[in-house]
Structures are given as C-alpha cells and as structure tokens.
N, C-alpha and C positions, 0 to 999 in steps of 0.2 A: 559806240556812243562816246562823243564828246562831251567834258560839260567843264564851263569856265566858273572858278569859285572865286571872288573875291573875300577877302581877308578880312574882319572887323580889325577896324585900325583905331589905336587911340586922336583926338585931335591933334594933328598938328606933333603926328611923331618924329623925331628927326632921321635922318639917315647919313651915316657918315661911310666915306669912301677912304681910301689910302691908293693915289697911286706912286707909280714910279718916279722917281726922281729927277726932275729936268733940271740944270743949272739954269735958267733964268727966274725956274719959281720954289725959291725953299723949302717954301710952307705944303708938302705933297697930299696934307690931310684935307677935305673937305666936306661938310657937313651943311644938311640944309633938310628945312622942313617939307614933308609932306603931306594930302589926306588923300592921295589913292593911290596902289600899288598895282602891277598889270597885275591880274587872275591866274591862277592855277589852273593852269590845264589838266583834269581828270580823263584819260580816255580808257573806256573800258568795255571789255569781249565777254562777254557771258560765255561761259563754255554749258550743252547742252545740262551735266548735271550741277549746276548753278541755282538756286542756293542749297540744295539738299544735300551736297558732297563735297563741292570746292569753290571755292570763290570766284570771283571776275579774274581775269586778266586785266592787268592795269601798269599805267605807265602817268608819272607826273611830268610834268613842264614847267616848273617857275625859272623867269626870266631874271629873278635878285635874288636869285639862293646856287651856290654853288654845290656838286654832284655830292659833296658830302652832308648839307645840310639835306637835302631834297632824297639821300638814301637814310636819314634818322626822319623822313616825315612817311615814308614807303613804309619800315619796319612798324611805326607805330599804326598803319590803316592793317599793317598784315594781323598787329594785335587785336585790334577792333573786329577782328574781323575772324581769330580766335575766340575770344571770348564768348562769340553769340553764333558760330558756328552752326550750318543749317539754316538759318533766317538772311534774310534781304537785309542788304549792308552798304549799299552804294547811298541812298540819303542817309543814314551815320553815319560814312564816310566825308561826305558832303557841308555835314554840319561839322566835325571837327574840324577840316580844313579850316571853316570861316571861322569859326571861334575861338580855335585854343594853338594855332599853326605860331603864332607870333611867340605867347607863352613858352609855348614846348621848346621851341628854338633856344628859349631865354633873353628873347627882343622886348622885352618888356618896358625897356626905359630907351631903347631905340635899335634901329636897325645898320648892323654893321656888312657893310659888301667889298 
C-alpha cells in the first residue's frame, strides 16, 4: 500500500536552498516562498501478524528532506507506533506526517534544503 501525505504548511513558508559556488553568481544562497510541498510517500506491507504483534513494514520518500532528516521522521512513526503497540497505526501515522513533520524537523519558521 502506497499512500501520498501532504504536509500542512504555514502560508507562504519560505524555503531556502545553499548551493555550490559558481564564480559568476556570489550570492550561492537562495530563498523563496512557497504553499505546496511534493507529498510523502508512506509505502507499507502488513506483515500477516500486523497489528497484534508487529507493525507494517514501511519505507518514506520525501523529495526536500535529505536521508537524515527522513531517518529522524522513520524513528519517530517507529515511536508512534511503540506507544500504542497492538492497535492499527498506519492513519496515526498518516496524521503525524500532515501535522507535526515540519515541527519535528524544526521548519517552523522555514524550510532549509
């Protein structure tokens, strides 16, 4: 099962980038507003004893989050997903994504790639 999450994003959050250094352009930082982010790809395998003993199998996808932000948003669904152990967990999973993914990160006042 696939399933695409979009983010709640504040209006008009910005995003700023840093790349590499070209000699003809100084300024290598740039920043600019946006109000949609691609979706997080959730894909996940229920194994047969799912929810009564172990959880889904699961793998993330964001396209603006590098392997280490996107293995700090894995560990915290692994927590979510401790906490209530034995219960159906892939819509609370679903729902942190969209609400609290930008928070957790610490994007709060914008998003840095």
């Amino acid at each position: 099962m696939q399933i695409y999450v979009h983010c709640e994003i504040p209006d008009g959050i910005s995003v700023s980038t840093e790349l590499q250094s070209v000699d003809d352009c100084p300024d290598n930082q740039f920043t600019f507003s946006v109000k949609h982010l691609a979706p997080i790809s959730l894909t996940c395998l229920m194994p047969p004893s799912y929810p009564s003993h172990h959880p889904p199998y699961f793998s993330l996808g964001v396209q603006w989050l590098d392997s280490v932000k996107v293995s700090t948003l894995c560990h915290m669904l692994d927590s979510i997903w401790a906490q209530q152990s034995g219960q159906e967990v892939i819509f609370e999973w679903v729902q942190w994504l969209q609400s609290s993914t930008l928070s957790h990160l610490g994007f709060d006042g914008g998003i840095i790639i």
